[in-house]
C-alpha positions as CSV (number, residue, x, y, z in Angstrom):
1,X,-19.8,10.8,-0.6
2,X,-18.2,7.3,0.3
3,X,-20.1,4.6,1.4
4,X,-18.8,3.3,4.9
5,X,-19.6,-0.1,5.1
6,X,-21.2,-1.0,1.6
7,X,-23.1,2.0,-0.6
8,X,-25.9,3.6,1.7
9,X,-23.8,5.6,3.8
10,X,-24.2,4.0,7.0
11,X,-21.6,3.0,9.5
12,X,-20.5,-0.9,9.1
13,X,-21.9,-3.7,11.1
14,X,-19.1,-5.3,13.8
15,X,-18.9,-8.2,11.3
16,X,-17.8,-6.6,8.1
17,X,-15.7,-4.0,9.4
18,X,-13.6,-6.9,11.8
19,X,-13.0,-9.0,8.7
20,X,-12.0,-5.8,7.0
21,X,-9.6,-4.9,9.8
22,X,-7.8,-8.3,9.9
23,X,-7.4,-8.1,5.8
24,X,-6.1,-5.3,6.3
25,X,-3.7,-5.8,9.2
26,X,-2.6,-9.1,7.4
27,X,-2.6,-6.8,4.3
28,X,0.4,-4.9,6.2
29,X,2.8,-7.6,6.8
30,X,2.6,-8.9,3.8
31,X,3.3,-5.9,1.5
32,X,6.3,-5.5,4.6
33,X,8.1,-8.9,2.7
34,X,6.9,-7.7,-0.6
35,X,9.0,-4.1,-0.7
36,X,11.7,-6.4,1.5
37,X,12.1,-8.6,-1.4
38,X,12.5,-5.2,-3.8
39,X,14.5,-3.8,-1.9
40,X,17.1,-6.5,-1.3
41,X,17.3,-7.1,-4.9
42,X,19.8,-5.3,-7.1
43,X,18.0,-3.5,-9.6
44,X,14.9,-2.4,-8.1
45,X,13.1,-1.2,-10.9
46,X,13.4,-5.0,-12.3
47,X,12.3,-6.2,-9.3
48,X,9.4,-3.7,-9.1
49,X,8.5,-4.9,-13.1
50,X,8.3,-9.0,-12.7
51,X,6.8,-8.4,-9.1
52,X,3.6,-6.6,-11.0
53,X,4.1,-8.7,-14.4
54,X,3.7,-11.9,-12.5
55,X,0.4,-10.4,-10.7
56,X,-0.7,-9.4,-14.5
57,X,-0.3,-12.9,-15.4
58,X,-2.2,-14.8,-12.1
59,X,-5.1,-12.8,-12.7
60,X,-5.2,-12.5,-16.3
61,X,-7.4,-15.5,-17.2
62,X,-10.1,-14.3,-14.2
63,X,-11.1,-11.6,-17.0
64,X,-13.1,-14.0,-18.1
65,X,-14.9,-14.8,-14.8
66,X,-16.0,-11.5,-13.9
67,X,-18.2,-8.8,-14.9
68,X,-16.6,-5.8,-16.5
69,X,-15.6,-3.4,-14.4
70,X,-18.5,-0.8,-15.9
71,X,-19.0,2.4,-14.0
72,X,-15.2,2.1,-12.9
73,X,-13.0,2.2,-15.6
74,X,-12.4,6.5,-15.1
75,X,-11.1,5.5,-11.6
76,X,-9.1,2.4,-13.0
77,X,-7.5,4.8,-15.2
78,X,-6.6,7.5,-12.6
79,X,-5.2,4.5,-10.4
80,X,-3.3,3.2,-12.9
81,X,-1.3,6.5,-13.5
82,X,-0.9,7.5,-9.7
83,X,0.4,3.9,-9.1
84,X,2.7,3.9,-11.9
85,X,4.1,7.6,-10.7
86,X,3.9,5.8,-6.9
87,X,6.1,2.8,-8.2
88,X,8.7,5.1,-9.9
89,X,8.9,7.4,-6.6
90,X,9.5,4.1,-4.9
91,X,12.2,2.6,-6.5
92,X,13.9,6.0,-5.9
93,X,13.5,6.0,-2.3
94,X,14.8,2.4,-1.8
95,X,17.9,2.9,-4.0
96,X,19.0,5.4,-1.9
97,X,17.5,4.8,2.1
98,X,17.4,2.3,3.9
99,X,14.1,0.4,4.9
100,X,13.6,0.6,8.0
101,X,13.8,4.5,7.4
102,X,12.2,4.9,4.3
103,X,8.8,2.1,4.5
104,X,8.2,4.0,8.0
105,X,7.9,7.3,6.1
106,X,5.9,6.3,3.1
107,X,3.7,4.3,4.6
108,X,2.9,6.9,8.3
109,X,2.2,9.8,6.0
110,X,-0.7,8.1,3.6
111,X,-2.6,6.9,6.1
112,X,-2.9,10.8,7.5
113,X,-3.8,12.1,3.9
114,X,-6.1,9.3,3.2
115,X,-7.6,10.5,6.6
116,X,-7.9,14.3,5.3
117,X,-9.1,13.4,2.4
118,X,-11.6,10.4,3.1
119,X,-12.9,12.5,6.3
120,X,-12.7,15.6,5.8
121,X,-13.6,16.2,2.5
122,X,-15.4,12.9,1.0
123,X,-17.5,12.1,4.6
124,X,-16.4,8.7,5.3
125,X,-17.4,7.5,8.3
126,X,-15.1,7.3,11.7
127,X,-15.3,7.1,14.9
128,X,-13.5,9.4,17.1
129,X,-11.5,6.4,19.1
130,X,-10.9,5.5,15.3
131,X,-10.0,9.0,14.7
132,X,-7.3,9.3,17.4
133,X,-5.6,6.1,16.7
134,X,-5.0,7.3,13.5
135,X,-3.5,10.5,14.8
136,X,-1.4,8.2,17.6
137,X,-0.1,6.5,13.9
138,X,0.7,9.9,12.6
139,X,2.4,10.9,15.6
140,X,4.6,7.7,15.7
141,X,5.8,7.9,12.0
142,X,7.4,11.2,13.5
143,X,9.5,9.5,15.9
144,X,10.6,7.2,13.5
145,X,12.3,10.0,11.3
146,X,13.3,12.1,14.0
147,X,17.0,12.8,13.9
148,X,19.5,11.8,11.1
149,X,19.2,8.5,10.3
150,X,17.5,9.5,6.8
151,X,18.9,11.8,3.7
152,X,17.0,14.9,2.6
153,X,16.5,13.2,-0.9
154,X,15.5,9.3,0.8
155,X,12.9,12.0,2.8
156,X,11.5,14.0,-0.1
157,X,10.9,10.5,-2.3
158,X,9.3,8.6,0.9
159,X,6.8,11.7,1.4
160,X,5.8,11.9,-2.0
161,X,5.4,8.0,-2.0
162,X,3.5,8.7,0.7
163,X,0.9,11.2,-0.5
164,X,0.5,8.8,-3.5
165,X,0.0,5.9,-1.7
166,X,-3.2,8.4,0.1
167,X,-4.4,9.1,-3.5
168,X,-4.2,5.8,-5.0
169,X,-6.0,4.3,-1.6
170,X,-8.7,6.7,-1.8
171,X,-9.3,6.5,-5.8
172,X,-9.4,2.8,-5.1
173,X,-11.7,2.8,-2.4
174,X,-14.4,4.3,-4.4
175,X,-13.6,2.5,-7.7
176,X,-14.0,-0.8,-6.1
177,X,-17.5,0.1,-4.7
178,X,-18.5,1.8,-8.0
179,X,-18.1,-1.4,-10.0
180,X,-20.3,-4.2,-10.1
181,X,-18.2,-6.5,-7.5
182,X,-15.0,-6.1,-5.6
183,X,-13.7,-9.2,-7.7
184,X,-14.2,-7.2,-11.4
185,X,-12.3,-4.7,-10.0
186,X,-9.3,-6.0,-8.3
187,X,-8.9,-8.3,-11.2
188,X,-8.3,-5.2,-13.7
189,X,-6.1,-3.3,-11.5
190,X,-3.6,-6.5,-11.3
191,X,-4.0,-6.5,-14.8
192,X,-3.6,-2.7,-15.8
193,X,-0.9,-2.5,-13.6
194,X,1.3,-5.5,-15.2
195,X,1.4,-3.9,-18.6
196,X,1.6,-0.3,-17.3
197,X,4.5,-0.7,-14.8
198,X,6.5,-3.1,-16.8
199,X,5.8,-0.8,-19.9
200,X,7.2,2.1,-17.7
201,X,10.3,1.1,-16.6
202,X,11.2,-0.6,-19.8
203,X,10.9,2.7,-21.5
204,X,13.2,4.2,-18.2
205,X,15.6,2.0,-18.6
206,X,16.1,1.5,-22.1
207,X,15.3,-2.7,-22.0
208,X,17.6,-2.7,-18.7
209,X,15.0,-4.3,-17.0
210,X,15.0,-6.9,-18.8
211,X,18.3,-8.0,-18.6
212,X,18.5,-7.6,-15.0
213,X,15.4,-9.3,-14.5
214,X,17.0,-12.5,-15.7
215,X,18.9,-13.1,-12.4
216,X,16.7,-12.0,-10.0
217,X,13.3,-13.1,-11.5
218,X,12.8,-16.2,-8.9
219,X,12.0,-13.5,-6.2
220,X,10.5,-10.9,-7.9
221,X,7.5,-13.7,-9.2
222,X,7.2,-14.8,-5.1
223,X,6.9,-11.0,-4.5
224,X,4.2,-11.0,-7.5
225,X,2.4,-13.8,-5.7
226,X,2.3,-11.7,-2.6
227,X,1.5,-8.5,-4.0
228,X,-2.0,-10.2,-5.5
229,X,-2.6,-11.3,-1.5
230,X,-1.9,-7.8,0.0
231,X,-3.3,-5.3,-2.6
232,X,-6.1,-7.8,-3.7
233,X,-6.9,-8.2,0.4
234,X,-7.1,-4.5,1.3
235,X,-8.9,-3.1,-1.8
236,X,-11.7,-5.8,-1.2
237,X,-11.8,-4.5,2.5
238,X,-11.8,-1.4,1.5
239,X,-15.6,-2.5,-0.5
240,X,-16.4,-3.4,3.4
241,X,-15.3,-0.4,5.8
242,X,-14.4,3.0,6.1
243,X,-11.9,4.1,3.7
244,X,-9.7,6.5,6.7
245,X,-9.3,3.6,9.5
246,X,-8.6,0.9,7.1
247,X,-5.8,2.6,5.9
248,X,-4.5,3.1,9.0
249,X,-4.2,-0.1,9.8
250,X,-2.3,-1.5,7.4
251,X,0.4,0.7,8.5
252,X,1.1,-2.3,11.2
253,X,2.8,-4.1,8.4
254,X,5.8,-1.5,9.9
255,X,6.6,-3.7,12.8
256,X,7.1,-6.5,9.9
257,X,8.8,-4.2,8.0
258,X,11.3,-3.5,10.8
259,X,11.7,-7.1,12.3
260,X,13.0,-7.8,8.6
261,X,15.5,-5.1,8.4
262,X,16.9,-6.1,11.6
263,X,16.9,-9.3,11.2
264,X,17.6,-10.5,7.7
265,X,18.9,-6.7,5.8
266,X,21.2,-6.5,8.9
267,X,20.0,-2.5,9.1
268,X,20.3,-0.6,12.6
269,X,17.2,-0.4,14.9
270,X,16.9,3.2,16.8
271,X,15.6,3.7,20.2
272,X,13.3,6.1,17.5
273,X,12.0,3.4,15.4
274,X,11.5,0.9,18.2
275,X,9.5,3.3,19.8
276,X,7.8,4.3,16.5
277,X,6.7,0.7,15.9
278,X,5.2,0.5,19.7
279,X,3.1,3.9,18.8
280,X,2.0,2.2,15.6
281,X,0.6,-0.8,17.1
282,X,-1.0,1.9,19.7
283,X,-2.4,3.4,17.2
284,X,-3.9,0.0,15.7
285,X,-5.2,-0.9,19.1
286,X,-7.1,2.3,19.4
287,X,-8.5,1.6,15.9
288,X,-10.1,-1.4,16.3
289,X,-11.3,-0.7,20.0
290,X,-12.8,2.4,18.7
């Protein structure tokens, strides 16, 4: 069973689970700019590559600073493999949908699995006002995609983004609270990832990466210095909440996510999405109120 707020079981204390809630909010908005910055670049797989590679290399030398990640390594492993298979569905998605309909869709349906799954079958705690806004976030993601503004094929790579984004968040959540601190084990999924995804689509690609990477490697390292930010912040409040709410809120960073393709990818806003993004902060609200 998952721990809620630390590893007896228990509901967390107002304190933990507030700091949790604004990692994981500011956790949102920043991994909005991150797949922003991929997906304005123009080969997304190279951009995906230096983004992780230049995380690899930040946290590298912190090996030495913390404890091994012992009793964690089988769940560092499985999140290694669904994160590689995540990034790879990814890439897909954004070479052929637009943001603003594809990060809605990938990012509304993990929080709704990680709720199954978390809930339902491992017994994380949740509240039921906790419970409903993360049904109100469900619901919302809906409106977004409803009617024509996404392909069948952009639709089928989101969802299955999304359900691995779910597994990776729940695999994570208990790998960080099986090792001996939060730090150990962010550190070595920065690191395992770096090797693993750059290893990946250098082997996709033939070395195309590489090339590619050499004109658009100033952004993909400020994306890297992100990326340590937003993953690092929400799997370390994931070690201080419940696994099902947290998740849902970072699912605000979809009003960043949209403000940026308005605003600076010159993409169409839909009476749908707008009124998606309102139900998503909804949804938040509910959250943390509950």
């Amino acid at each position: 069973m998952l721990a809620s707020g630390g590893r007896d079981g228990q509901a967390p204390s107002m304190a933990p689970f507030t700091l949790a809630a604004l990692l994981m909010i500011a956790s949102g908005s920043i991994h909005a700019v991150v797949n922003a910055i991929i997906k304005g670049g123009r080969d997304k797989a190279a951009g995906r590559a230096i983004t992780d590679a230049t995380g690899a290399i930040i946290l590298l030398p912190a090996i030495a600073f913390v404890p091994l990640p012992t009793g964690a390594w089988g769940w560092l492993a499985a999140s290694a493999v669904l994160h590689a298979i995540y990034l790879y569905a990814l890439v897909r998605a954004y070479a052929i949908g637009d943001l603003s309909a594809v990060y809605p869709v990938l990012r509304g349906t993990a929080p709704l699995i990680t709720a199954g799954v978390s809930i339902g079958i491992l017994g994380d705690h949740a509240t039921k006002g906790q419970i409903a806004g993360i049904a109100v976030i469900g619901a919302a993601m809906f409106v977004m995609v409803s009617g024509k503004h996404i392909g069948r094929a952009a639709l089928g790579w989101s969802l299955l983004t999304g359900a691995l984004i779910a597994s990776y968040t729940v695999i994570d959540a208990i790998g960080v609270r099986a090792a001996p601190t939060p730090a150990s084990y962010i550190v070595w999924v920065f690191v395992q990832m770096g090797f693993v995804v750059v290893a990946l689509f250098g082997v996709l690609t033939r070395g195309g990466i590489f090339t590619s990477a050499r004109a658009q490697w100033k952004p993909g390292m400020i994306a890297g210095l992100l990326s340590v930010f937003t993953y690092g912040g929400a799997v370390y409040a994931l070690s201080l909440g419940p696994t099902a709410p947290l998740a849902a809120l970072r699912e605000t960073g979809m009003v960043t996510a949209l403000l940026i393709a308005i605003l600076v990818l010159k993409e169409r806003a839909t009476w749908g999405r707008v009124v998606g993004v309102l139900g998503i902060l909804a949804g938040a609200a509910l959250i943390l109120v509950g």
